[in-house]
DRENDRENMI-658571 format. One record per residue (C-alpha): x, y, z. Coordinates in steps of 0.02 Angstrom, whole numbers, padded with zeros to 5 digits, always signed. Example, Ala and Ser with C-alpha at 12.3 -4.5 7.8 and 13.67 -1.06 7.14 Angstrom:
# residues 2
+00615-00225+00390/+00684-00053+00357/
This chain:
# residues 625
-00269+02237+01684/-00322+02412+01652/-00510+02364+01689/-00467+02279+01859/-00375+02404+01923/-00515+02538+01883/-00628+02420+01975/-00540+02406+02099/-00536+02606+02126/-00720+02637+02113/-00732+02655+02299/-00603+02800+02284/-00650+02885+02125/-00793+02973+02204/-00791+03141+02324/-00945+03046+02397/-00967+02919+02462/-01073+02766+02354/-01136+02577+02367/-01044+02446+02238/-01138+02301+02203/-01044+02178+02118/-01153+02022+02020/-01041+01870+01948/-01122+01733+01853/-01001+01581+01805/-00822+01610+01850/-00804+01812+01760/-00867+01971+01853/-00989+02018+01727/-01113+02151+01803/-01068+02314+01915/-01194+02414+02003/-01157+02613+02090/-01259+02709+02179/-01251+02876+02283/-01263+02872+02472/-01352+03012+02567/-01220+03072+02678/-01336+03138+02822/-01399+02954+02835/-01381+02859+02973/-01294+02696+02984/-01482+02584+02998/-01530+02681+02845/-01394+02661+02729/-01408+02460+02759/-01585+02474+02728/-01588+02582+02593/-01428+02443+02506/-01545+02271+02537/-01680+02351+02460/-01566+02414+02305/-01490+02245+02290/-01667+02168+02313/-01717+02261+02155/-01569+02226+02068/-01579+02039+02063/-01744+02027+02020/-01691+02147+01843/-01523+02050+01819/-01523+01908+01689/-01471+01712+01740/-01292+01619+01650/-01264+01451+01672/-01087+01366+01612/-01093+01221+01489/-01035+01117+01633/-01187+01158+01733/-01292+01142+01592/-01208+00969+01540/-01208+00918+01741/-01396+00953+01750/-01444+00863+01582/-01349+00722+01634/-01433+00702+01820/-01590+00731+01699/-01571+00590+01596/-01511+00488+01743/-01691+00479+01836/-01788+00498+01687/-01700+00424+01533/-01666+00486+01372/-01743+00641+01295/-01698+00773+01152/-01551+00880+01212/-01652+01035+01122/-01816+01012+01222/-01682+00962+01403/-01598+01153+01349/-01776+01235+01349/-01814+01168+01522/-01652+01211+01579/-01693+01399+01507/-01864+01404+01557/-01863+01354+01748/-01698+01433+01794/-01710+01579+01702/-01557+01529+01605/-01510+01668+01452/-01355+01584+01386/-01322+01612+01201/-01338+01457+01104/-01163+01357+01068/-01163+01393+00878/-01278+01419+00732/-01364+01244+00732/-01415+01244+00902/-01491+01419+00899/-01593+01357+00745/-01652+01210+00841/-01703+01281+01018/-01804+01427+00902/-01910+01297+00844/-01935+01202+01011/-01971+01368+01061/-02130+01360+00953/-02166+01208+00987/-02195+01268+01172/-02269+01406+01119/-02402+01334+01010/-02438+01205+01131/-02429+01066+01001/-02303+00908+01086/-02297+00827+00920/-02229+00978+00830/-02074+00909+00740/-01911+00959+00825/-01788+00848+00733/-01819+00832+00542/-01696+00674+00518/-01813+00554+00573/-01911+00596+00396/-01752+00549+00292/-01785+00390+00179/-01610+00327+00205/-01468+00328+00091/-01508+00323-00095/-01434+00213-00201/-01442+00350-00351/-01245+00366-00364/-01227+00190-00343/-01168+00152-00500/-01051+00310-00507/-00963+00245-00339/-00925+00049-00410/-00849+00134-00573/-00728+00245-00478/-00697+00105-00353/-00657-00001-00527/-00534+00161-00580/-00460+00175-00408/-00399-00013-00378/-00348-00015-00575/-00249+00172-00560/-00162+00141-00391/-00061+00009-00503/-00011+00138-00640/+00016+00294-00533/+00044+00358-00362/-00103+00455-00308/-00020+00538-00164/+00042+00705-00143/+00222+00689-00189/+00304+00785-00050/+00485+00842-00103/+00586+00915-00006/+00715+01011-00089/+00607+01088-00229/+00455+01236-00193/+00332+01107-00331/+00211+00978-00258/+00156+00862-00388/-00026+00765-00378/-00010+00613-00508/-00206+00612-00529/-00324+00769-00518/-00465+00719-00377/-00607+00824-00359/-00612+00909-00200/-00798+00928-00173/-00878+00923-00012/-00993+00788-00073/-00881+00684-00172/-00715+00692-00048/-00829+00622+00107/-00829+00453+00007/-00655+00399+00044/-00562+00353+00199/-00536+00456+00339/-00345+00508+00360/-00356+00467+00530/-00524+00357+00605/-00474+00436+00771/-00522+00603+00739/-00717+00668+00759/-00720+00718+00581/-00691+00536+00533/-00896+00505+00552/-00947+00595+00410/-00855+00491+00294/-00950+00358+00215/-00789+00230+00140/-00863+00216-00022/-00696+00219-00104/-00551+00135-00044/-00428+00267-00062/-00399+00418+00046/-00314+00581+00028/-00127+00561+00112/+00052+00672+00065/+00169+00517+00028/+00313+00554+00140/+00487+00486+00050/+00689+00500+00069/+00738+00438-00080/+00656+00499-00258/+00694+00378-00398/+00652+00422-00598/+00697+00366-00755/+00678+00416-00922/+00589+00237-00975/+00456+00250-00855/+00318+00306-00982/+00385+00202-01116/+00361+00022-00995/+00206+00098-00923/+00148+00075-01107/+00213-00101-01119/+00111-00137-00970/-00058-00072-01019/-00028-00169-01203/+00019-00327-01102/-00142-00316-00987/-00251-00263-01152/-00180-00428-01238/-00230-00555-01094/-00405-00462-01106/-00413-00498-01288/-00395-00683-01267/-00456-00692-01112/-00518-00872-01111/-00337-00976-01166/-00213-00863-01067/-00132-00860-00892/-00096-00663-00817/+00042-00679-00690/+00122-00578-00579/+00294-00616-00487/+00383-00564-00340/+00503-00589-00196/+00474-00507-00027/+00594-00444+00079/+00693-00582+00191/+00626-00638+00349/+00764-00645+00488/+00779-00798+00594/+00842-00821+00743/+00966-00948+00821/+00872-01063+00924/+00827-01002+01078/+00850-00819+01034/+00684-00762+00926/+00705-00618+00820/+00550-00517+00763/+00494-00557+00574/+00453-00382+00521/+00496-00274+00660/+00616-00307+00815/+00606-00248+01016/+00457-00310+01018/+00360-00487+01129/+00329-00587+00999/+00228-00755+01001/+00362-00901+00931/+00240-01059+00963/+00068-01081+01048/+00036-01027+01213/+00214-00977+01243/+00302-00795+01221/+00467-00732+01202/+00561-00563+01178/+00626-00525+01022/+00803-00486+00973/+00840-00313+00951/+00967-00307+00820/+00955-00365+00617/+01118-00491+00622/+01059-00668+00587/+01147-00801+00502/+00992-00885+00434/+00824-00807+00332/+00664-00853+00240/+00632-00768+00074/+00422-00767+00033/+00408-00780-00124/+00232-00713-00228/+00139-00765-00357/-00009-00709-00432/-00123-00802-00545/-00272-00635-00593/-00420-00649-00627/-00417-00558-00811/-00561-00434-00824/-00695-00424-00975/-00607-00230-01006/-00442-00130-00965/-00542-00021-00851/-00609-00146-00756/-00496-00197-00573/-00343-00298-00614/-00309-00312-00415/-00394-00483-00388/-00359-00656-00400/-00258-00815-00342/-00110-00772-00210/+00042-00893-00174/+00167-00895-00077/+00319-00992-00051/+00446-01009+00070/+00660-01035+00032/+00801-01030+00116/+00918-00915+00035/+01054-01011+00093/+01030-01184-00001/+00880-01125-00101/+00942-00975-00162/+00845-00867-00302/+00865-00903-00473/+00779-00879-00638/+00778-01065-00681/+00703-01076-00495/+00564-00953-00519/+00518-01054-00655/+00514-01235-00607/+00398-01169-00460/+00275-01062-00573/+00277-01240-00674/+00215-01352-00542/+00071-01224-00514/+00042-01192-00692/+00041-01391-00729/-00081-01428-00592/-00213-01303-00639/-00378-01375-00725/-00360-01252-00891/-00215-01290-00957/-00203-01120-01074/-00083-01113-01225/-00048-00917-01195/+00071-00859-01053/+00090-00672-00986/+00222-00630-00845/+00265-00452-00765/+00395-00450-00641/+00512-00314-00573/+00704-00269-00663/+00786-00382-00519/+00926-00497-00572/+00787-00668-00559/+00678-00592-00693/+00769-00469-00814/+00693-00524-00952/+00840-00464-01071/+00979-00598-00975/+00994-00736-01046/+00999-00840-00918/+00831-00776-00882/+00777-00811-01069/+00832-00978-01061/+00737-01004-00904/+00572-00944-00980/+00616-01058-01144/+00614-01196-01033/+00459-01166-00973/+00385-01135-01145/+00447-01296-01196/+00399-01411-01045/+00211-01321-01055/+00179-01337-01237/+00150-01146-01251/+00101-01065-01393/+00143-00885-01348/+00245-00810-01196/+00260-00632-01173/+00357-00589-01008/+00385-00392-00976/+00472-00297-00839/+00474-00137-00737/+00587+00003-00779/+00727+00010-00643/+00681+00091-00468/+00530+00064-00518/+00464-00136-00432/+00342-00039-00358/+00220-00050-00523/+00222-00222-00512/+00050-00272-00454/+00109-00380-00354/+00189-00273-00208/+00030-00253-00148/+00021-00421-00064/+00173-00381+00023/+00070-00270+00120/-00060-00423+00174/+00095-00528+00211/+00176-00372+00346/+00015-00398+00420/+00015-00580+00442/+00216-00578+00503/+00161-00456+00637/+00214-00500+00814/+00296-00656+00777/+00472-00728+00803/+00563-00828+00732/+00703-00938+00763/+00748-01125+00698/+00765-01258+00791/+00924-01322+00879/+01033-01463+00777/+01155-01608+00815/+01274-01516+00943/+01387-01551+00801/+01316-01471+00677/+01281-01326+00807/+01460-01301+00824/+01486-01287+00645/+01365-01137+00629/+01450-01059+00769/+01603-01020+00686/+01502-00974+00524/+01466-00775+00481/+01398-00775+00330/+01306-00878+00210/+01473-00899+00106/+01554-00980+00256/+01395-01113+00271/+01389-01180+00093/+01582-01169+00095/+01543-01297+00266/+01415-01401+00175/+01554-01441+00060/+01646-01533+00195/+01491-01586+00297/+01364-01653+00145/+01246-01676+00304/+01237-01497+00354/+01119-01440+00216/+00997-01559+00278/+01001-01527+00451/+01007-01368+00419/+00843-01355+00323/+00756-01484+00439/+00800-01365+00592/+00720-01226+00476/+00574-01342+00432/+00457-01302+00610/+00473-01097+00566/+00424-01132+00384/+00261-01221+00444/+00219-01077+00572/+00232-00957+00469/+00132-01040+00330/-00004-01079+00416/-00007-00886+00473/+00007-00858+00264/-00153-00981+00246/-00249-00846+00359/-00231-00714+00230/-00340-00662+00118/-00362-00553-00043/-00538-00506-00086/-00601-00656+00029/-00485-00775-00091/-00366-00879+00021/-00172-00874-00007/-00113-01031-00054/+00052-01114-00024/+00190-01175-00141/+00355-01285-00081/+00492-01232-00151/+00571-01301-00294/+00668-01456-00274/+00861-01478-00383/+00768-01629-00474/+00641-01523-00520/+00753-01399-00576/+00861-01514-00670/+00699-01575-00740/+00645-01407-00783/+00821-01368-00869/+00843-01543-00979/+00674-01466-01079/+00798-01386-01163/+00891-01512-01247/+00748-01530-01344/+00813-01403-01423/+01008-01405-01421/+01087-01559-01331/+01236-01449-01313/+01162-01341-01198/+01217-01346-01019/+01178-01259-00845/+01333-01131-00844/+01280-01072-01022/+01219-00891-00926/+01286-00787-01072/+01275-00726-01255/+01481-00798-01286/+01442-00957-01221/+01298-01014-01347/+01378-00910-01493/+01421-01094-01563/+01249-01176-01506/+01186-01183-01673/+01008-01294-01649/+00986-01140-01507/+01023-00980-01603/+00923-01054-01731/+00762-01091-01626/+00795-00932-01528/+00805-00848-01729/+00643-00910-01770/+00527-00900-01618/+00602-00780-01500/+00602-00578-01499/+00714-00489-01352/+00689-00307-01304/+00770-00223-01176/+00590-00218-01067/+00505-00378-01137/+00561-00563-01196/+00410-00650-01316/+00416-00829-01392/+00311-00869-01503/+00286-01001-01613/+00237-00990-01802/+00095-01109-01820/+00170-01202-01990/+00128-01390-01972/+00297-01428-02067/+00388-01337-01951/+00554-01430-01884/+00590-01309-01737/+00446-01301-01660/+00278-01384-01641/+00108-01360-01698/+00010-01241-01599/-00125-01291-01477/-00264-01172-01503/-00389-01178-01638/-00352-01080-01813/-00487-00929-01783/-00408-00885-01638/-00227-00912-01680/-00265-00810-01835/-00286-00674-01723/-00124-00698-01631/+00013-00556-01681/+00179-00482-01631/+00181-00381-01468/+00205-00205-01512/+00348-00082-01436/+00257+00076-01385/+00266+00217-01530/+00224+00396-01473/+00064+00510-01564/+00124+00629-01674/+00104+00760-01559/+00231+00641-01451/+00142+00667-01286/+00087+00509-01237/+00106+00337-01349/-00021+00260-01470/-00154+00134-01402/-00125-00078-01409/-00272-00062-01543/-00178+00048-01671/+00026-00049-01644/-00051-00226-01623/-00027-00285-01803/+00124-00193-01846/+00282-00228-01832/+00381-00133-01722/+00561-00079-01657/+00613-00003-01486/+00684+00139-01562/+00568+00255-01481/+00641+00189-01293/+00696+00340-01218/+00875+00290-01151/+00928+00223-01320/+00912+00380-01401/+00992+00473-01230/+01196+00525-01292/+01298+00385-01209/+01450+00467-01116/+01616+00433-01172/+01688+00281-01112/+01852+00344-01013/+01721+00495-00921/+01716+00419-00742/+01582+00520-00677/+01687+00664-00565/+01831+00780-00566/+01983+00643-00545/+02143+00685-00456/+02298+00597-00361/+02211+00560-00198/+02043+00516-00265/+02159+00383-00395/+02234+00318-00248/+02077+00289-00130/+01975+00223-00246/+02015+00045-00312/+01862-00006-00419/+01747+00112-00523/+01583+00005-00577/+01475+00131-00704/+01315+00079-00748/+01277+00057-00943/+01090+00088-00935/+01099+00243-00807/+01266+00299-00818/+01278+00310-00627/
């Protein structure tokens, strides 16, 4: 302001009188020229004597262009002519207009210095652009790149490699240290493809440097100890490698459906989503149905020749239930990971499961025991080791990461089933919750079926969207979900082993006098809090169980699975190689050795009104939430 207003009073600063020639190049006033009139001139020769001043002056002064004039001239260049080097279109633009711009940035200047000489020397082939003399990309690091890939896609199951970002404490935590090198950081994935920066990434490594935004923070004080179970569970399917099965288990979230007529979206609602072919709808905005599908996953992998090879490929399948009639169960699970294990071509004598803590696959309730007895029994297993996540903790199962693929495929779809008997219709009117409809079905045996018929024509759509999917250009496959025969069947394996056994026997009182069952359960079973093994003992004159499938060299080689033991340093825990043939307690497990509270300490400061509002306090034995 203080510059424009001395400008402006140029004309009166004087006690003569002077010329002011002002020179503008772009949209700034750049250049100011003053001179002293002769005041005894005449009028004729002060004009004179300014033109030939100014004349002068413009001849002297030095030429700006704006980029936009620059970029406006290159472009009309390239128009009539075609394409040419922007360095050698900047020299012309310099060189017939008189242009004295300053180059944009460092780069440019060193490039339009050596067109410069180019011109100069009058040589037209001097070299301008050096790239055109680079060999390509060299393949030097190659082997590097596929052994972090290999560390990547086997550490994103173990830890989070995200920036933890917490919000009420001043302490970021990084699980795994990354070099940040220019060189090294440029082979992951761009945060964001949209921005510029995004090109000079090459996507060598599929990973890519992200803060992992959460509400709710979960811990617990076993999540080292089953992180070691884990690693000793992988390291024994790599050590027999040819006679064993490595699967993974999982249910995804439910899938709403609609009633028919009224679409809801599968993973996300207010949005069009496509119900059938060549016909759209609008989704429901709100979450209330009556009716869901539950996808469940399972995982057959593809065991790897060493722990630090990739563990995240392999077999995906996925089946589709009704949670109403075809609820969830452990005994479920299992007849449906039988009819997949029965059909496959190896039929393998070793079997090794890892699911999540959920109430299907706790591995230390016994009606999930039973369950995976049942199974070991129908198959003719020799060894079964099943092992589970610490709680709050699913996402370590392998698994989750096919829930992923599956958002993707349930993308912009609706759902709804199709419309009954207008019967049966009015029945589900008046029902609110799935309670009410198998309370129903109980007066109106033909509602389950018409029910799950009507439910049929969404399962088929969205399997055949499952069928597109793909992990590591392996196909997901589909499974139909267990039948009650095939239940039942699954479940009368174990009379085998006790006749007495029946279906409501969920809990340790009600086999206390199963006799033939404690007894095989004795002998061939070991139950930990975070993994359930049978085993069998591979004597021929054995009367509880039978003679063991695989050969005697590798049998021989067959042990107990180990419960992690820490160093002596007690930092981390001793490697599958050192606990494999010892035997082994869980008295290292973190929350067994944690001080139980007392049993009448409710968790907060009781009083009158608290007594009277609440009704029912449920504590939690393992967390003491």
């Amino acid at each position: 302001m203080k510059k424009c207003r001395f400008i402006e009073g140029l004309n009166t600063a004087f006690l003569f009188k002077v010329g002011l020639y002002k020179y503008h190049h772009g949209s700034a006033q750049n250049s100011m020229y003053i001179w002293k009139i002769d005041p005894k001139a005449n009028e004729t020769e002060i004009v004179n004597k300014n033109h030939e001043i100014r004349t002068k002056l413009k001849a002297q002064l030095k030429v700006f262009h704006t980029r936009a004039m620059k970029k406006e001239l290159i472009d009309n260049f390239e128009l009539h002519v075609g394409k040419c080097e922007k360095s050698r279109l900047r020299h012309i633009i310099s060189d017939l207009l008189g242009d004295f711009s300053a180059p944009e940035n460092s780069a440019s200047r060193n490039v339009d210095e050596r067109v410069d000489l180019m011109v100069e020397l009058g040589d037209p082939e001097f070299i301008s652009d050096l790239r055109h003399l680079n060999g390509g990309l060299t393949n030097k690091f190659d082997t590097f790149w596929s052994y972090a890939q290999k560390y990547f896609e086997s550490t994103v199951n173990e830890n989070v490699l995200a920036v933890d970002e917490r919000r009420h404490d001043t302490i970021q935590h990084l699980a795994q240290a990354i070099s940040i090198q220019q060189w090294l950081r440029l082979q992951f994935w761009p945060r964001n493809p949209t921005y510029l920066s995004s090109l000079k990434y090459t996507g060598k490594l599929d990973a890519k440097f992200m803060v992992q935004s959460r509400q709710l923070r979960s811990n617990h004080i076993d999540n080292h100890y089953a992180s070691a179970l884990f690693r000793y569970l992988k390291e024994l399917a790599i050590m027999f490698k040819d006679y064993s099965w490595l699967v993974f288990m999982d249910d995804k979230h439910r899938c709403k459906i609609g009633e028919p007529g009224y679409p809801v979206a599968a993973v996300e609602r207010g949005k069009q989503v496509i119900v059938s072919y060549n016909k759209s709808f609008v989704g429901a905005d709100h979450d209330f149905t009556k009716c869901g599908i539950i996808p469940s996953v399972i995982m057959f992998y593809d065991i790897p020749e060493s722990i630090e090879d990739s563990f995240y490929q392999g077999k995906v399948y996925v089946g589709l239930k009704d949670p109403i009639f075809q609820p969830s169960s452990p005994i479920r699970h299992n007849s449906e990971l039988y009819n997949l294990l029965v059909n496959d071509e190896q039929q393998n004598p070793f079997l090794f499961i890892y699911t999540d803590g959920g109430p299907d696959h706790r591995v230390n309730y016994l009606r999930v025991q039973l369950s995976l007895i049942a199974l070991f029994v129908t198959l003719d297993l020799d060894l079964l080791v099943a092992v589970r996540t610490p709680p709050g903790h699913s996402w370590k199962n392998p698994v989750e990461c096919i829930m992923s693929i599956l958002n993707l495929g349930l993308q912009c779809i609706g759902l709804m089933r199709a419309e009954m008997n207008e019967g049966y219709e009015e029945i589900m009117k008046y029902c609110n919750s799935m309670e009410d409809i198998r309370n129903k079905a109980e007066e109106e045996p033909q509602l389950k079926e018409q029910l799950l018929n009507s439910l049929h024509p969404t399962i088929e759509l969205m399997e055949n969207l499952i069928r597109r999917l793909e992990l590591k250009e392996e196909p997901f496959g589909i499974f139909k979900a267990a039948s009650d025969e095939e239940i039942t069947t699954l479940w009368n394996s174990l009379l085998l082993i006790d006749n007495s056994l029946i279906m409501e026997d969920n809990s340790k009182k009600s086999i206390q006098n199963k006799s033939e069952f404690l007894e095989f359960y004795n002998h061939c079973c070991k139950s930990q809090h975070y993994f359930f093994k049978i085993k069998k003992c591979g004597l021929l004159n054995c009367h509880i169980c039978k003679p063991v499938r695989c050969n005697s060299e590798t049998w021989l080689k067959v042990h107990s699975f180990a419960d992690p033991i820490p160093t002596t340093d007690g930092k981390k825990y001793k490697s599958f190689e050192e606990l494999y043939d010892q035997k082994t307690t869980e008295e290292y497990r973190s929350s067994l050795s944690e001080t139980k509270k007392s049993n009448n300490e409710m968790g907060f400061k009781s009083s009158a009104q608290n007594c009277k509002n609440v009704g029912t306090l449920i504590q939690c034995e393992e967390c003491d939430k």
